[in-house]
C-alpha atoms as a printed R data frame, in Angstrom:
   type eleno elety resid chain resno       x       y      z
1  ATOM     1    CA   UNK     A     1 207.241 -78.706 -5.807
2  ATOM     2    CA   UNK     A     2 203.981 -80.139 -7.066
3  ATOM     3    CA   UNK     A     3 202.535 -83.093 -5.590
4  ATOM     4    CA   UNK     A     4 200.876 -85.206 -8.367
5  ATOM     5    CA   UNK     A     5 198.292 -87.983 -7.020
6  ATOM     6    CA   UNK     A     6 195.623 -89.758 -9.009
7  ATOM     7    CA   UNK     A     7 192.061 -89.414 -8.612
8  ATOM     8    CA   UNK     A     8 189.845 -86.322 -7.291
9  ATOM     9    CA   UNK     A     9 190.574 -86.429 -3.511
10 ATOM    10    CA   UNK     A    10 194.073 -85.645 -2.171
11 ATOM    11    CA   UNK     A    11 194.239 -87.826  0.791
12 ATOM    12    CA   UNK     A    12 192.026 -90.508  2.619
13 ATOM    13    CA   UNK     A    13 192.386 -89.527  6.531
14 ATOM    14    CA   UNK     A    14 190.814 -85.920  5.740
15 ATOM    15    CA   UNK     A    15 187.116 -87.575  6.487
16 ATOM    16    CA   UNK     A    16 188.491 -89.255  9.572
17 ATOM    17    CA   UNK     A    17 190.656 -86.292 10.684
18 ATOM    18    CA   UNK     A    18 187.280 -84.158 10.538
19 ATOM    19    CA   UNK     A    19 185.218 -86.520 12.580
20 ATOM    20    CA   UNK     A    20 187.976 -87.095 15.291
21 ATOM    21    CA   UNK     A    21 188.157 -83.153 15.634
22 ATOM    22    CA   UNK     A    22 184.582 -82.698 15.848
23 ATOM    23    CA   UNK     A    23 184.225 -85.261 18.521
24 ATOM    24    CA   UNK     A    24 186.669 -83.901 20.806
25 ATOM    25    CA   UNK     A    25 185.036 -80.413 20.442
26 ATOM    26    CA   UNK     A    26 187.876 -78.958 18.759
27 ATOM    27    CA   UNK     A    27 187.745 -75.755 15.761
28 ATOM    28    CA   UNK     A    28 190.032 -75.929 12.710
29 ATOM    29    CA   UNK     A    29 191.570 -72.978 14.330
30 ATOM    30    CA   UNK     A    30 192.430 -75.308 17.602
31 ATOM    31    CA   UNK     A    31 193.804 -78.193 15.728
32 ATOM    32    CA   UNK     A    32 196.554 -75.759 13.942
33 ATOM    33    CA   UNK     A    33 197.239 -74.080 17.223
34 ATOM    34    CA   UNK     A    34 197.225 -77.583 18.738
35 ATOM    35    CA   UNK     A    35 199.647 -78.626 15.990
36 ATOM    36    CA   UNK     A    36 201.953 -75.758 16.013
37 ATOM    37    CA   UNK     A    37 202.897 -77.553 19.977
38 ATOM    38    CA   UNK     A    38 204.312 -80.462 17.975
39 ATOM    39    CA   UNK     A    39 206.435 -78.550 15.304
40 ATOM    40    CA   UNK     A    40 203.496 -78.947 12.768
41 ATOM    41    CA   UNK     A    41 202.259 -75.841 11.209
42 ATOM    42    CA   UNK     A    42 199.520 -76.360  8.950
43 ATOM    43    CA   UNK     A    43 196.761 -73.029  9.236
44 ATOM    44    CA   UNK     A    44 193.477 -73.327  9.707
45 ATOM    45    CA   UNK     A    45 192.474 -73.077  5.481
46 ATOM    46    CA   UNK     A    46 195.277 -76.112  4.903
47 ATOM    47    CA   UNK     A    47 193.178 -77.807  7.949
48 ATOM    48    CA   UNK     A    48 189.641 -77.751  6.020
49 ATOM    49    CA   UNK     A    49 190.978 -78.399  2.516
50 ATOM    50    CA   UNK     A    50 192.902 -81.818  4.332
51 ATOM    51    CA   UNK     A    51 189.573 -82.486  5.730
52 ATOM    52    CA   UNK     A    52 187.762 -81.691  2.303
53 ATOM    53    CA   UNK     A    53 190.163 -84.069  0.442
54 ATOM    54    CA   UNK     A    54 191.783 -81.177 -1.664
55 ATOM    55    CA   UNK     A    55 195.323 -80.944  0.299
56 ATOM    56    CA   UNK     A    56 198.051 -84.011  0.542
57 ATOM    57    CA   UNK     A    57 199.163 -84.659  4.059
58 ATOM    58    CA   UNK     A    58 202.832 -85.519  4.756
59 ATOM    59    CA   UNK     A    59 204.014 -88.183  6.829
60 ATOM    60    CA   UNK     A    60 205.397 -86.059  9.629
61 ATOM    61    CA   UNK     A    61 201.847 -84.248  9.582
62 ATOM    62    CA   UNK     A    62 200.056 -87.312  9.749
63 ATOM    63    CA   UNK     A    63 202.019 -88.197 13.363
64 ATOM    64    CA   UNK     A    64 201.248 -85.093 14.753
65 ATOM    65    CA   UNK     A    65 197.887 -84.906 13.682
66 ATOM    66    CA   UNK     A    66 197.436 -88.148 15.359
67 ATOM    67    CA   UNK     A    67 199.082 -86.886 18.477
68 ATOM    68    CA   UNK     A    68 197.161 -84.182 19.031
69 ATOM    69    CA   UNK     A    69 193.781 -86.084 18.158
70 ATOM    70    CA   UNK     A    70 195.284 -88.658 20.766
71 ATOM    71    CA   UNK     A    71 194.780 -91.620 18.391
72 ATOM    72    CA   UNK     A    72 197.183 -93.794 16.640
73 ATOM    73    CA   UNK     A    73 198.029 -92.892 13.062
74 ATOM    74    CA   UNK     A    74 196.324 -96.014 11.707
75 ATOM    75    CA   UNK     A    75 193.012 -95.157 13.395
76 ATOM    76    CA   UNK     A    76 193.369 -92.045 10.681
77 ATOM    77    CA   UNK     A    77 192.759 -94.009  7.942
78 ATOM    78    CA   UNK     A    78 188.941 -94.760  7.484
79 ATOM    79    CA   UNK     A    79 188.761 -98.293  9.013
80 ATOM    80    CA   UNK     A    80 191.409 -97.715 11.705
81 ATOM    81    CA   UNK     A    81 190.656 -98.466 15.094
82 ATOM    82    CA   UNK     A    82 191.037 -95.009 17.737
């Protein structure tokens, strides 16, 4: 199915979600593996087009993203607190 969403960029934790990796040291590659421990499977090409804007993110992959970046799903978003 589609997903239709206005504007040029796809989601607005992508930025956030690539700055929160980077700071803990972590590859694309890691953060899929990482996710696949929480029932999340999103490869490593889904991971940079999230973080590029280009790919929706689902609620359930928005939890586990923030699981495994060890923040709270707020702090995703780009004034959230970590």
């Amino acid at each position: 199915m589609a997903r239709i969403v206005d504007g040029e960029r796809k989601n607005i934790v992508g930025r956030k979600v690539r700055a929160l990796r980077i700071a803990k040291g972590m590859s694309q590659q890691t953060l899929s593996e990482k996710l696949e421990t929480e029932a999340i499977y999103i490869c490593r090409g889904s991971i940079s087009r999230i973080e590029d804007g280009q790919r929706t993110v689902t609620d359930m992959e928005l939890r586990g993203l923030a699981n495994v970046l060890s923040v709270s799903v707020d702090a995703l978003f780009e004034g959230g607190e970590a």
